[in-house]
HTML snippet that shows the backbone in 3Dmol.js (N, CA, C, O; Angstrom):
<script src="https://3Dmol.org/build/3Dmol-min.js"></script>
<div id="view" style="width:600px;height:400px;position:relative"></div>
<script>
const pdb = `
ATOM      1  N   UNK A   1     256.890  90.123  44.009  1.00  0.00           N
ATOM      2  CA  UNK A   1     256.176  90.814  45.045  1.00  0.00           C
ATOM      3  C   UNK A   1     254.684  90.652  44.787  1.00  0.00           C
ATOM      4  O   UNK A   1     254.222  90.688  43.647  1.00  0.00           O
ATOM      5  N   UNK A   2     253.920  90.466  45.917  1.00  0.00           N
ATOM      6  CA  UNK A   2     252.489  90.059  45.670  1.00  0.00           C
ATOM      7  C   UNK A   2     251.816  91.356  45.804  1.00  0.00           C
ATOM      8  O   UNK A   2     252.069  92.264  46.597  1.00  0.00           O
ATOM      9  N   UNK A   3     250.749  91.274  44.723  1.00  0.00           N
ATOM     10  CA  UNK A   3     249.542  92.632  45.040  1.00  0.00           C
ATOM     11  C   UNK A   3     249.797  93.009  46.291  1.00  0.00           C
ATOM     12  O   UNK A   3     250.451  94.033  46.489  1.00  0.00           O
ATOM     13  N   UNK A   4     249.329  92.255  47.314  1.00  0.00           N
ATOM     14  CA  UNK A   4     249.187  93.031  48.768  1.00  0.00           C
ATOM     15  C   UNK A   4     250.609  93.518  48.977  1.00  0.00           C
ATOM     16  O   UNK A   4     250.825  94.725  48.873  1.00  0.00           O
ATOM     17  N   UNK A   5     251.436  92.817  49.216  1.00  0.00           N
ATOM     18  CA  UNK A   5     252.782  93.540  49.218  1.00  0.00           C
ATOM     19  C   UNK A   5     253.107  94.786  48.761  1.00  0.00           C
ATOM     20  O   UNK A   5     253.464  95.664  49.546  1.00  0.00           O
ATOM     21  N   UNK A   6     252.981  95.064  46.937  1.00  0.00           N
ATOM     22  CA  UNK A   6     252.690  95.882  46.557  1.00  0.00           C
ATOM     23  C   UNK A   6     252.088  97.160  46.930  1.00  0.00           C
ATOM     24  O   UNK A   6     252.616  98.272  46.934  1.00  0.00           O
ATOM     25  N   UNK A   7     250.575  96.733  47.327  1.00  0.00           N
ATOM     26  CA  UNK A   7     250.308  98.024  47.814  1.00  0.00           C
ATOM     27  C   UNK A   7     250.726  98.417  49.357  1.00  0.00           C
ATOM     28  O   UNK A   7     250.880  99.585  49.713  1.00  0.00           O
ATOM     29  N   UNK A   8     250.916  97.091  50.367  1.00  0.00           N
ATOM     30  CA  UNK A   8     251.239  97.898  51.381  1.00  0.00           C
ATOM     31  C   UNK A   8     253.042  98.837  51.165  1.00  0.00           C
ATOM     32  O   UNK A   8     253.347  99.793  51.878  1.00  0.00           O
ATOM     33  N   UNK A   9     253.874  98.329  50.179  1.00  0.00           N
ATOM     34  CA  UNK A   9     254.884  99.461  50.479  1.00  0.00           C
ATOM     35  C   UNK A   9     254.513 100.725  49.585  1.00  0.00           C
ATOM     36  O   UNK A   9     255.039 101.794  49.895  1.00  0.00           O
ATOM     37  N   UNK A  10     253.529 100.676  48.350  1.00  0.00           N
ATOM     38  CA  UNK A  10     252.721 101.759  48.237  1.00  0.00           C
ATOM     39  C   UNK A  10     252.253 103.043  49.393  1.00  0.00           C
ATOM     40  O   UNK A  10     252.685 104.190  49.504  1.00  0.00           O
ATOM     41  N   UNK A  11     251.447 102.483  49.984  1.00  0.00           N
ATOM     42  CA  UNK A  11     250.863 103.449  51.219  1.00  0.00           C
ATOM     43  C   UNK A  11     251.815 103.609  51.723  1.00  0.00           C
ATOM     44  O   UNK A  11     251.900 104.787  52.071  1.00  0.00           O
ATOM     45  N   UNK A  12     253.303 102.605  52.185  1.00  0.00           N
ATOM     46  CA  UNK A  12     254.135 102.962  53.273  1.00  0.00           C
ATOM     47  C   UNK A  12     255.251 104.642  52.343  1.00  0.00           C
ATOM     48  O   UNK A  12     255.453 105.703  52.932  1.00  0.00           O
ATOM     49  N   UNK A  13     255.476 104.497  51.672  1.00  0.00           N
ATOM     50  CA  UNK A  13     255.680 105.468  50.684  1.00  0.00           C
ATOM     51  C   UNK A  13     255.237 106.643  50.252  1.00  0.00           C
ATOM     52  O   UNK A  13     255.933 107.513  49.727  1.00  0.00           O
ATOM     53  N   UNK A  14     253.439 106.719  50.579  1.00  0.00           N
ATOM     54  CA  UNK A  14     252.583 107.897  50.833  1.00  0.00           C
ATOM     55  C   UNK A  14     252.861 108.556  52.326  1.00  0.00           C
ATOM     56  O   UNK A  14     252.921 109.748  52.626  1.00  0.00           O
ATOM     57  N   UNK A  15     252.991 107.535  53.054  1.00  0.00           N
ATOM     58  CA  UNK A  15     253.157 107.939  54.324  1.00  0.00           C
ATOM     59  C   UNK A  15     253.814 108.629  54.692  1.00  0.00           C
ATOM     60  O   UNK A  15     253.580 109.767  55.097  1.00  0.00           O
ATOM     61  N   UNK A  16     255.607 107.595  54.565  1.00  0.00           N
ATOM     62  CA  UNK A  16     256.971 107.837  54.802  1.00  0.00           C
ATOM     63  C   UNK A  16     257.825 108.998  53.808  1.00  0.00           C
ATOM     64  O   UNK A  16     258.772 109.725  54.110  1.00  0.00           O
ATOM     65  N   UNK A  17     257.034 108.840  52.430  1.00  0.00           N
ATOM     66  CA  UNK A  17     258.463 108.708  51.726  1.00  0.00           C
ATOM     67  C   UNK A  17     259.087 107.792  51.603  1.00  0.00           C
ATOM     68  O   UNK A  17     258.911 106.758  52.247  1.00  0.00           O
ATOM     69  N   UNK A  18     259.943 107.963  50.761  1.00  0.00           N
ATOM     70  CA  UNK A  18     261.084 107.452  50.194  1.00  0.00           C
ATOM     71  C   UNK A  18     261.981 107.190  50.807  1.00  0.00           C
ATOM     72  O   UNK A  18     262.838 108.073  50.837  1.00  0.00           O
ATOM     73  N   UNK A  19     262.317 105.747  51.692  1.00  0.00           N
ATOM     74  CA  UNK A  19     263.546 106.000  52.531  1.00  0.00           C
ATOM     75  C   UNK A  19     265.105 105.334  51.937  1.00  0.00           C
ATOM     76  O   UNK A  19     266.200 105.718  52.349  1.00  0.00           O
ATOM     77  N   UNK A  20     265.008 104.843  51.455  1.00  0.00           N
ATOM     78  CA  UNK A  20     266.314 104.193  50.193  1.00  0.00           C
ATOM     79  C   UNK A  20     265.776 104.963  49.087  1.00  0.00           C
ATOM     80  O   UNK A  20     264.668 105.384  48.754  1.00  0.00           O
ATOM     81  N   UNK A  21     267.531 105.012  48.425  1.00  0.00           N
ATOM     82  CA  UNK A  21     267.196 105.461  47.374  1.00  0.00           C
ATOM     83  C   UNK A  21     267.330 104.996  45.955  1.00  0.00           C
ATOM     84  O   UNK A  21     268.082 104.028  46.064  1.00  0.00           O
ATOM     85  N   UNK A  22     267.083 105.107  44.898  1.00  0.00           N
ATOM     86  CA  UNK A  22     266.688 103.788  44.187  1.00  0.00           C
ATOM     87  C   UNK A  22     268.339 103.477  43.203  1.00  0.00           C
ATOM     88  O   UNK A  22     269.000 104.485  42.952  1.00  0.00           O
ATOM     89  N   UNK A  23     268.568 102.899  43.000  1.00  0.00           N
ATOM     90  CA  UNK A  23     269.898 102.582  42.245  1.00  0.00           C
ATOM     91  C   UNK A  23     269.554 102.978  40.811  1.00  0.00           C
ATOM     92  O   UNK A  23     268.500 102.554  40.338  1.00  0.00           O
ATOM     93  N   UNK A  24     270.215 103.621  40.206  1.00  0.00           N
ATOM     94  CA  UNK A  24     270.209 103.757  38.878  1.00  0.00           C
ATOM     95  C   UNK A  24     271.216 103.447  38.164  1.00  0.00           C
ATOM     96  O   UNK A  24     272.264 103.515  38.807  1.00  0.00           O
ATOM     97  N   UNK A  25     271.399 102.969  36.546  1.00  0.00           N
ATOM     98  CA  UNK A  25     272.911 103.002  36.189  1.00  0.00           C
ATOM     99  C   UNK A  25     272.238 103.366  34.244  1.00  0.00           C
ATOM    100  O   UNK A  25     271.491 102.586  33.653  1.00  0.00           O
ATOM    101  N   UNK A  26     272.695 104.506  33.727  1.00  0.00           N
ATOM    102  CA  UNK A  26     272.676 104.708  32.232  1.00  0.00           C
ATOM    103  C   UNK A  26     271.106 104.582  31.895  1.00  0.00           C
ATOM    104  O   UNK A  26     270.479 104.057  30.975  1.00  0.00           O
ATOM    105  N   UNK A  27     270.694 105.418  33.244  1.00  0.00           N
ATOM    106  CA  UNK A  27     268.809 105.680  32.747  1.00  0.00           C
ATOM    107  C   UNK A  27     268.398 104.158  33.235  1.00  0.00           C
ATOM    108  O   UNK A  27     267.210 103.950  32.991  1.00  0.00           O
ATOM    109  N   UNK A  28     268.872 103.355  33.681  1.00  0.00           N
ATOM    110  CA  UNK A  28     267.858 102.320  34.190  1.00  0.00           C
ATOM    111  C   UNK A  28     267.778 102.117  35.631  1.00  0.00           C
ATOM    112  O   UNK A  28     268.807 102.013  36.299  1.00  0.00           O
ATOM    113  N   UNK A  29     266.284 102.036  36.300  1.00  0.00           N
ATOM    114  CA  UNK A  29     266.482 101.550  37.234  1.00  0.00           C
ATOM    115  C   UNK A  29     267.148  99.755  37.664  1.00  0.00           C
ATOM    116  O   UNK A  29     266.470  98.762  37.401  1.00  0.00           O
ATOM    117  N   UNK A  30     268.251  99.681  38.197  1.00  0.00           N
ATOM    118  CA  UNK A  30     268.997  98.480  38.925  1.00  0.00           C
ATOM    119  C   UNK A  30     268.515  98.061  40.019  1.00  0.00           C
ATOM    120  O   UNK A  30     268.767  96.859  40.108  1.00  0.00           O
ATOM    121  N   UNK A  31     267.897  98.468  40.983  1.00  0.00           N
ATOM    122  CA  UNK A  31     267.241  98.189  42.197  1.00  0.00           C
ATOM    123  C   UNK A  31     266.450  99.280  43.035  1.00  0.00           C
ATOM    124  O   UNK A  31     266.817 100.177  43.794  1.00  0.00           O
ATOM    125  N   UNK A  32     265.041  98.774  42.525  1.00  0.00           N
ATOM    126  CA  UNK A  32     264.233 100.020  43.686  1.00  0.00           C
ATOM    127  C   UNK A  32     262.891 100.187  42.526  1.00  0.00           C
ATOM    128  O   UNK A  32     261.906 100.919  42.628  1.00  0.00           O
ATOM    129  N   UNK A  33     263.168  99.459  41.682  1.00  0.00           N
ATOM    130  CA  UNK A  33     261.502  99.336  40.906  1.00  0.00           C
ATOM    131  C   UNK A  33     260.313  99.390  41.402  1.00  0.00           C
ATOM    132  O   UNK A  33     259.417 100.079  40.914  1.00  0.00           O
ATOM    133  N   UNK A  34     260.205  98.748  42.308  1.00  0.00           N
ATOM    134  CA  UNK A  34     258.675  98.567  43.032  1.00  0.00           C
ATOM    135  C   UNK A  34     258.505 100.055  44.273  1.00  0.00           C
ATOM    136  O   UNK A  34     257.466 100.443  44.808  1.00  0.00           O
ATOM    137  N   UNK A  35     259.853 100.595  44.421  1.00  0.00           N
ATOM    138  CA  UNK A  35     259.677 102.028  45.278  1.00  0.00           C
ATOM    139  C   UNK A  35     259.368 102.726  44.311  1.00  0.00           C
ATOM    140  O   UNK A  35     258.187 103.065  44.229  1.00  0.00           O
ATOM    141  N   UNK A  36     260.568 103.276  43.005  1.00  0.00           N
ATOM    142  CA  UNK A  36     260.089 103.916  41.656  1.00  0.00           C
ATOM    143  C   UNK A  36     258.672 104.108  41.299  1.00  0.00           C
ATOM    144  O   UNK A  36     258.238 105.255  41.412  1.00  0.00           O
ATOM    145  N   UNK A  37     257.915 103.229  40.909  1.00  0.00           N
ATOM    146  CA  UNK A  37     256.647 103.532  40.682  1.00  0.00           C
ATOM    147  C   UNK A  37     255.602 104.035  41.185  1.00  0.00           C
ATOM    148  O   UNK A  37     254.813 104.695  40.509  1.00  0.00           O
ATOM    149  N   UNK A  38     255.431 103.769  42.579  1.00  0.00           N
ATOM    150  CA  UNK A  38     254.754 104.742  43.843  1.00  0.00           C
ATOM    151  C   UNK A  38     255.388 105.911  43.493  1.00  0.00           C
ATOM    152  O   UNK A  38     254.661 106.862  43.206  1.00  0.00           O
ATOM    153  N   UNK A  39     256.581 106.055  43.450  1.00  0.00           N
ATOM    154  CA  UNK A  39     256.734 107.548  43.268  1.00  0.00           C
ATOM    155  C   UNK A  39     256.292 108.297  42.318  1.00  0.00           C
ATOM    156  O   UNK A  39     255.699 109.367  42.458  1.00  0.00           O
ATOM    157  N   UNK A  40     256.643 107.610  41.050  1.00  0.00           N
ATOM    158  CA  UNK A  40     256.136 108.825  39.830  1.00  0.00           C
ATOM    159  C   UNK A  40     254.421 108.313  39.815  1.00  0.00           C
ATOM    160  O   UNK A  40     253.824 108.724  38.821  1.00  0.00           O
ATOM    161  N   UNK A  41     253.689 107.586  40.663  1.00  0.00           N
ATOM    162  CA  UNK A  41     252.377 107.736  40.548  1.00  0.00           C
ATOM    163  C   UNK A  41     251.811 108.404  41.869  1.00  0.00           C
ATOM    164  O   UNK A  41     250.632 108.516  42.203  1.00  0.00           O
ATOM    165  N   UNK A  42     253.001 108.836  42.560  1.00  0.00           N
ATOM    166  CA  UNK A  42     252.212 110.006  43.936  1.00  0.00           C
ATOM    167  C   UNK A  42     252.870 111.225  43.879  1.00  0.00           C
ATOM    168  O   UNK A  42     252.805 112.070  44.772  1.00  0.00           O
ATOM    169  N   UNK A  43     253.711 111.375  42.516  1.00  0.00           N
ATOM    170  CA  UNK A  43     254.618 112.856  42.402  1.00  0.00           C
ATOM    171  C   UNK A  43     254.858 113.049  44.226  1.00  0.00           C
ATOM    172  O   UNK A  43     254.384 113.797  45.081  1.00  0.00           O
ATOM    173  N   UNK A  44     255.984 111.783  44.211  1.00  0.00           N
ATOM    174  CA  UNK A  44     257.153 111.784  45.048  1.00  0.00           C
ATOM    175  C   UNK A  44     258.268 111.785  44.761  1.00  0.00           C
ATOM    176  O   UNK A  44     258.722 110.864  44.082  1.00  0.00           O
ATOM    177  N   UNK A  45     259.423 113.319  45.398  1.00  0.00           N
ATOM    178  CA  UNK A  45     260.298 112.645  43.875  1.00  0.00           C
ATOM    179  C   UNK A  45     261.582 112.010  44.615  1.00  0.00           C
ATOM    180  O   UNK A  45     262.100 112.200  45.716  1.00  0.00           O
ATOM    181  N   UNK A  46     261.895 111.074  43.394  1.00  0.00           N
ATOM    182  CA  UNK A  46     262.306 109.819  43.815  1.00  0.00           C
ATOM    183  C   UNK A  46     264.471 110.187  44.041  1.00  0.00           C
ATOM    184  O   UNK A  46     265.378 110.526  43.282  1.00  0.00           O
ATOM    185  N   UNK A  47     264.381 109.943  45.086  1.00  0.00           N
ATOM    186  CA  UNK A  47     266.345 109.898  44.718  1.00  0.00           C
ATOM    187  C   UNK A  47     267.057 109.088  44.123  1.00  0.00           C
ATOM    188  O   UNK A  47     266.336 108.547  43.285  1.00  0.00           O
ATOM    189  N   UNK A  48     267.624 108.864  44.096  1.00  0.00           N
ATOM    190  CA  UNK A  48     268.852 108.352  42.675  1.00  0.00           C
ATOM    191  C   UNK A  48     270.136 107.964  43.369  1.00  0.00           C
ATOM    192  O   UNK A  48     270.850 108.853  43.834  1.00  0.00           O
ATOM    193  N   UNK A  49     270.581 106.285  43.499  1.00  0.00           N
ATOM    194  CA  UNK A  49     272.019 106.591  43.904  1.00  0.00           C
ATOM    195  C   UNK A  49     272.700 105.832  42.588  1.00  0.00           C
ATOM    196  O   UNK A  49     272.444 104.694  42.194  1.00  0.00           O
ATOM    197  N   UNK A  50     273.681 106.830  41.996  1.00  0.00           N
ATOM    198  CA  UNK A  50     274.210 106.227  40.422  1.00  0.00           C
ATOM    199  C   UNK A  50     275.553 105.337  40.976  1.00  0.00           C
ATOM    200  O   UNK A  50     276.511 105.647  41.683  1.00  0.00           O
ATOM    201  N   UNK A  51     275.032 103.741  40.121  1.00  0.00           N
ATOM    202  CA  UNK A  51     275.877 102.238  40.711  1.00  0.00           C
ATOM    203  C   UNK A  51     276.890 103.027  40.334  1.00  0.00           C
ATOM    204  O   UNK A  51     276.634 104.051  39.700  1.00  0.00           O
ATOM    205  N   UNK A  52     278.252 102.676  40.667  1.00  0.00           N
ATOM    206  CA  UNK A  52     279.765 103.112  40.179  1.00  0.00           C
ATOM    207  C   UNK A  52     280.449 102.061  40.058  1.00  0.00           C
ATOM    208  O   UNK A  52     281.560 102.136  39.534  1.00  0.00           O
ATOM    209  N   UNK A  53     279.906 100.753  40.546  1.00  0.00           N
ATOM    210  CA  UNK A  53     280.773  99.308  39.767  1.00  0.00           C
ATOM    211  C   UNK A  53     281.424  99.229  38.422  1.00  0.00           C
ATOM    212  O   UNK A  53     282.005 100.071  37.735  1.00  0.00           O
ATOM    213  N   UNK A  54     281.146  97.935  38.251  1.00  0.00           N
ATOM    214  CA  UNK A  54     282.230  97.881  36.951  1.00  0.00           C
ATOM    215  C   UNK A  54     280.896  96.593  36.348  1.00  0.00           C
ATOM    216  O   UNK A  54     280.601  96.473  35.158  1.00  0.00           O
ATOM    217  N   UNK A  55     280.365  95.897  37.299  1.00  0.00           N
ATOM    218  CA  UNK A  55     279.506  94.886  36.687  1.00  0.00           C
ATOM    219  C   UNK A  55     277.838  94.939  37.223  1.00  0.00           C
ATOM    220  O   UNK A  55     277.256  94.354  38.136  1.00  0.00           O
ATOM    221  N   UNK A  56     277.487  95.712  36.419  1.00  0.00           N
ATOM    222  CA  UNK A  56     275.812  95.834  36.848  1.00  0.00           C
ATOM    223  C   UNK A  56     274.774  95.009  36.618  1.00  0.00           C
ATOM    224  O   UNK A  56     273.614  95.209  36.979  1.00  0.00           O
ATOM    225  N   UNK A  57     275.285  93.851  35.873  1.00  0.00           N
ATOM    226  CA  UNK A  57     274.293  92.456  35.639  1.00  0.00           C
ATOM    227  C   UNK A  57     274.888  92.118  37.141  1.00  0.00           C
ATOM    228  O   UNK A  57     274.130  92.449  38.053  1.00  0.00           O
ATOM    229  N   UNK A  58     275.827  91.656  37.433  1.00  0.00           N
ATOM    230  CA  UNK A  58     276.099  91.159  38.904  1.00  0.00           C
ATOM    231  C   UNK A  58     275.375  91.243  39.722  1.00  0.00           C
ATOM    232  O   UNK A  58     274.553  90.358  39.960  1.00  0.00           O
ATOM    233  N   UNK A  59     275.516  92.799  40.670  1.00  0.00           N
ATOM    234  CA  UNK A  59     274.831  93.794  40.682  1.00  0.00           C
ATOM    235  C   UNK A  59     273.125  93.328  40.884  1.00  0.00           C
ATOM    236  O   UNK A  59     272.667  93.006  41.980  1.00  0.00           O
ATOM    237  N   UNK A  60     272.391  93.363  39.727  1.00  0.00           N
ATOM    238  CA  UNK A  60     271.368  93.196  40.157  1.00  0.00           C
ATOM    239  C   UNK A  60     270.904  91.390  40.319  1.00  0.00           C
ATOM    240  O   UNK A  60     269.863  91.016  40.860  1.00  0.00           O
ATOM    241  N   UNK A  61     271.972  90.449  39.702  1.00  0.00           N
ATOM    242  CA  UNK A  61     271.495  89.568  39.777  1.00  0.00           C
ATOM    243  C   UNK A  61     271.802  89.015  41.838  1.00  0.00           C
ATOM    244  O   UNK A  61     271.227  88.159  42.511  1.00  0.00           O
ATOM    245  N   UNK A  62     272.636  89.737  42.105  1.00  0.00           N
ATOM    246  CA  UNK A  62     273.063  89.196  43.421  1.00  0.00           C
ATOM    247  C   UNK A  62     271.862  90.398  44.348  1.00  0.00           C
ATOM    248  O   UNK A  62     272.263  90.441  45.511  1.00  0.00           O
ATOM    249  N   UNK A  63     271.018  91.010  44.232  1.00  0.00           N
ATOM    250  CA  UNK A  63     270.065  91.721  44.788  1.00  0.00           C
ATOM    251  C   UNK A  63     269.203  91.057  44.504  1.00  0.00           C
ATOM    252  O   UNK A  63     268.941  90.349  45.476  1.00  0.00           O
ATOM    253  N   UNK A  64     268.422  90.809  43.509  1.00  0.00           N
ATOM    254  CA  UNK A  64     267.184  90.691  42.940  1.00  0.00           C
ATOM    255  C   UNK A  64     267.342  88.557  42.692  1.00  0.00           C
ATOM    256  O   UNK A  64     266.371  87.849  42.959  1.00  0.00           O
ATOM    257  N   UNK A  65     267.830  88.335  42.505  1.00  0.00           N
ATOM    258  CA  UNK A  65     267.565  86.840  42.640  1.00  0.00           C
ATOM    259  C   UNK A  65     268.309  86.007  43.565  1.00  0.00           C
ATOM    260  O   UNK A  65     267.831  84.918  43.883  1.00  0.00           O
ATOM    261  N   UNK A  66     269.285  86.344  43.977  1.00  0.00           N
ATOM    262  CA  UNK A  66     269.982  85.620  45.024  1.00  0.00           C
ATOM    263  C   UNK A  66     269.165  85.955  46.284  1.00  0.00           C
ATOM    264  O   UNK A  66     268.502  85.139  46.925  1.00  0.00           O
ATOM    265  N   UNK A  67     269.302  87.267  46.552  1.00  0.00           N
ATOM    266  CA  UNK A  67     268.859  88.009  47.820  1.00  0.00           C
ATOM    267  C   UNK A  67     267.322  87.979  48.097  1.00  0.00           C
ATOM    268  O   UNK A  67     266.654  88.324  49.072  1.00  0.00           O
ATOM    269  N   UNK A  68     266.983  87.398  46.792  1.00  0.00           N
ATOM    270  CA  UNK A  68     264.696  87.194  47.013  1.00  0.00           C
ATOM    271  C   UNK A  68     264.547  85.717  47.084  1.00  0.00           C
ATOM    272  O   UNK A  68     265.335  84.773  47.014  1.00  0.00           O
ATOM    273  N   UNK A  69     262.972  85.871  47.283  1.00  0.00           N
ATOM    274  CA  UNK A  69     262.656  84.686  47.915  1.00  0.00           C
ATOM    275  C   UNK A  69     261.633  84.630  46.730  1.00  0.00           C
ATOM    276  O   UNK A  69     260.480  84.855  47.098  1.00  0.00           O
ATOM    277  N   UNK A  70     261.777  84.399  45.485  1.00  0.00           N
ATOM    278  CA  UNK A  70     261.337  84.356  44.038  1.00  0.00           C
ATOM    279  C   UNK A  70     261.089  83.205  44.042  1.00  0.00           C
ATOM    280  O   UNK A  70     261.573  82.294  44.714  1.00  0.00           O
ATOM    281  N   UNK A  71     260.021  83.206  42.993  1.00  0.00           N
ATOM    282  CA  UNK A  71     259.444  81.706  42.443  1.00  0.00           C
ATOM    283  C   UNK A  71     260.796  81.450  41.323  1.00  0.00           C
ATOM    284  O   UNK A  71     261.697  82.231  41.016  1.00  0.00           O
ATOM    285  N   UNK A  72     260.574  80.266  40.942  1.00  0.00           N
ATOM    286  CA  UNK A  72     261.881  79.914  39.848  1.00  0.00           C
ATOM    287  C   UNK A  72     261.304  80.597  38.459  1.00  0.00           C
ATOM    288  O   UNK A  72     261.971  81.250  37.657  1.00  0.00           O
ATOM    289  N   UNK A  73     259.880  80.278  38.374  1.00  0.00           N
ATOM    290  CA  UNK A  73     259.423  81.405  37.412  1.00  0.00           C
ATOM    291  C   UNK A  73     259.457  82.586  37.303  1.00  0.00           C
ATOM    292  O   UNK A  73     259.254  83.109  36.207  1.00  0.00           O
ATOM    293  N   UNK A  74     259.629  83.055  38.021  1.00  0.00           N
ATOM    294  CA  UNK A  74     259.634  84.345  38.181  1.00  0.00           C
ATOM    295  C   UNK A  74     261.526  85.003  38.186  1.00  0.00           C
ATOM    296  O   UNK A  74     261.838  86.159  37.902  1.00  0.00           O
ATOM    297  N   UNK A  75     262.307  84.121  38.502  1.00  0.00           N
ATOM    298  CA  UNK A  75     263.387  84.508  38.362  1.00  0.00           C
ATOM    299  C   UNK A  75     264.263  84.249  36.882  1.00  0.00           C
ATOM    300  O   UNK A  75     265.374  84.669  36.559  1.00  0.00           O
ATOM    301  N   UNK A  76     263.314  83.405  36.153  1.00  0.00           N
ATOM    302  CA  UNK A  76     263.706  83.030  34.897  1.00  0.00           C
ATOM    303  C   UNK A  76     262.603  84.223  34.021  1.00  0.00           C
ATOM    304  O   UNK A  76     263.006  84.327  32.863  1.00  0.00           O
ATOM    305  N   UNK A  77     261.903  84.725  34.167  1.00  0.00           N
ATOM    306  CA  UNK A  77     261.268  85.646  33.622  1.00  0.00           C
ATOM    307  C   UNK A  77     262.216  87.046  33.785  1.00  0.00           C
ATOM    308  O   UNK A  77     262.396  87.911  32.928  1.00  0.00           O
ATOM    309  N   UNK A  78     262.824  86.980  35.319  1.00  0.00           N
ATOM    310  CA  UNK A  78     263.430  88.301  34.859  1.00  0.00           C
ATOM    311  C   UNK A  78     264.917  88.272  34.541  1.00  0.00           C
ATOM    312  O   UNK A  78     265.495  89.356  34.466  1.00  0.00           O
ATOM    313  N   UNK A  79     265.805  86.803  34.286  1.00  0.00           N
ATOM    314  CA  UNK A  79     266.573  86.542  33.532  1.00  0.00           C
ATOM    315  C   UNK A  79     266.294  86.594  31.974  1.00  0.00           C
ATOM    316  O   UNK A  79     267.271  86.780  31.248  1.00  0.00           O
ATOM    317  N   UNK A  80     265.319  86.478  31.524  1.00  0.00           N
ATOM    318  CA  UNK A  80     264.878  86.709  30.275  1.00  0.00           C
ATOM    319  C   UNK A  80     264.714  88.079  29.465  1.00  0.00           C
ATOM    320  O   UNK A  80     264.996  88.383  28.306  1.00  0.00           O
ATOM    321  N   UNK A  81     263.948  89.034  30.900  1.00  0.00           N
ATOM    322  CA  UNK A  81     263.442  89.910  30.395  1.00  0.00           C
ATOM    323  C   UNK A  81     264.786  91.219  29.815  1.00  0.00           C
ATOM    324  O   UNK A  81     265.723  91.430  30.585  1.00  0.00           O
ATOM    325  N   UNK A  82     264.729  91.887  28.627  1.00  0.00           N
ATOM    326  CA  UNK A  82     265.580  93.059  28.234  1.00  0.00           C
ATOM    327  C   UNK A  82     264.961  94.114  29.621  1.00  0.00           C
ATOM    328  O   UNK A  82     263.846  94.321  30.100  1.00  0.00           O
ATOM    329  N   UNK A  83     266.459  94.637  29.935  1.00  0.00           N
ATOM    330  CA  UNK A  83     266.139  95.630  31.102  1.00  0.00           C
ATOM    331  C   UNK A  83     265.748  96.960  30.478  1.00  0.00           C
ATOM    332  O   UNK A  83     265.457  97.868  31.257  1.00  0.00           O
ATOM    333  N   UNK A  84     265.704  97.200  29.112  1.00  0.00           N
ATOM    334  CA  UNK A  84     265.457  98.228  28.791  1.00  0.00           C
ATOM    335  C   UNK A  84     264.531  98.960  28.062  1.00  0.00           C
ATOM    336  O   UNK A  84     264.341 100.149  27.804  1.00  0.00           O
ATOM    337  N   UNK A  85     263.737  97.323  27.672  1.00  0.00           N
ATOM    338  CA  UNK A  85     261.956  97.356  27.057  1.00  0.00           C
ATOM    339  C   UNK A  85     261.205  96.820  27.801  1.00  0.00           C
ATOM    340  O   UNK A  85     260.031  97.187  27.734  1.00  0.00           O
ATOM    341  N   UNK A  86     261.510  95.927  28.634  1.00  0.00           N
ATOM    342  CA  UNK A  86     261.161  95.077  29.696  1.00  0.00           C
ATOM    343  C   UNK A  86     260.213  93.242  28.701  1.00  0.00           C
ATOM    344  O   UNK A  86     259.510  92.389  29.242  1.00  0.00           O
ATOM    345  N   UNK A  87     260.612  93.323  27.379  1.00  0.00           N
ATOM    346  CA  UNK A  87     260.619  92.526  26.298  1.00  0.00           C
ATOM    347  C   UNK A  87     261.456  91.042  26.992  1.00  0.00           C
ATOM    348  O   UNK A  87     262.664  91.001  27.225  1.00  0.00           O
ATOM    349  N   UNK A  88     260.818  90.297  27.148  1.00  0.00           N
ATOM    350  CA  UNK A  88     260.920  89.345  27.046  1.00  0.00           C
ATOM    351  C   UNK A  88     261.351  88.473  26.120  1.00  0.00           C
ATOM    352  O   UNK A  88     260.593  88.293  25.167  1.00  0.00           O
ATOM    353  N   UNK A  89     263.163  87.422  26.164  1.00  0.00           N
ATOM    354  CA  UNK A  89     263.321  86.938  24.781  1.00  0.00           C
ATOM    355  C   UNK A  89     262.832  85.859  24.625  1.00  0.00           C
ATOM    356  O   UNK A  89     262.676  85.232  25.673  1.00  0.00           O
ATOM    357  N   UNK A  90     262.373  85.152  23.305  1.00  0.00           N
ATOM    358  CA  UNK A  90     261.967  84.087  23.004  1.00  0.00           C
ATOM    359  C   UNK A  90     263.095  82.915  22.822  1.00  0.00           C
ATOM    360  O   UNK A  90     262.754  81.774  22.508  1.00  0.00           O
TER     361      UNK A  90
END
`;
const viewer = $3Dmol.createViewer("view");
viewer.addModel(pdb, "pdb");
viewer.setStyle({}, {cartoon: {color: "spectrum"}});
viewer.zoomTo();
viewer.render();
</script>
């Protein structure tokens, strides 16, 4: 997502609210990161829908890289990245 992008669903979020709600599964956000953060930086508070699958790498890989229009860098960065330090492996 580009800066401008960024901030315009920022403002749309000051505006609106929160209209999806963000996926969570075992304390991590799964889908809705870029809503998440507008929220806890406009003390909006954010809803929660907890995944109930069985495969949550799936899950986000069929949202977040199938379903975007990602650079290849950028989709190998967040194949890399630990979802839970946001650590990058070597």
């Amino acid at each position: 997502m580009s800066a401008q992008e960024r901030s315009s669903l920022h403002n749309d979020l000051v505006v609106n609210g929160l209209q999806l709600p963000i996926t969570g599964y075992e304390g991590m956000v799964l889908d809705g990161w870029d809503r998440y953060q507008p929220c806890i930086e406009e003390n909006i508070e954010p809803r929660f829908y907890d995944y109930e699958g069985d495969n949550p790498i799936e899950y986000v890989l069929s949202l977040n890289l199938r379903g975007r229009y990602l650079t290849l860098a950028e989709k190998e960065r967040g194949c890399a990245e630990d979802p839970r330090t946001g650590a990058v492996a070597q």
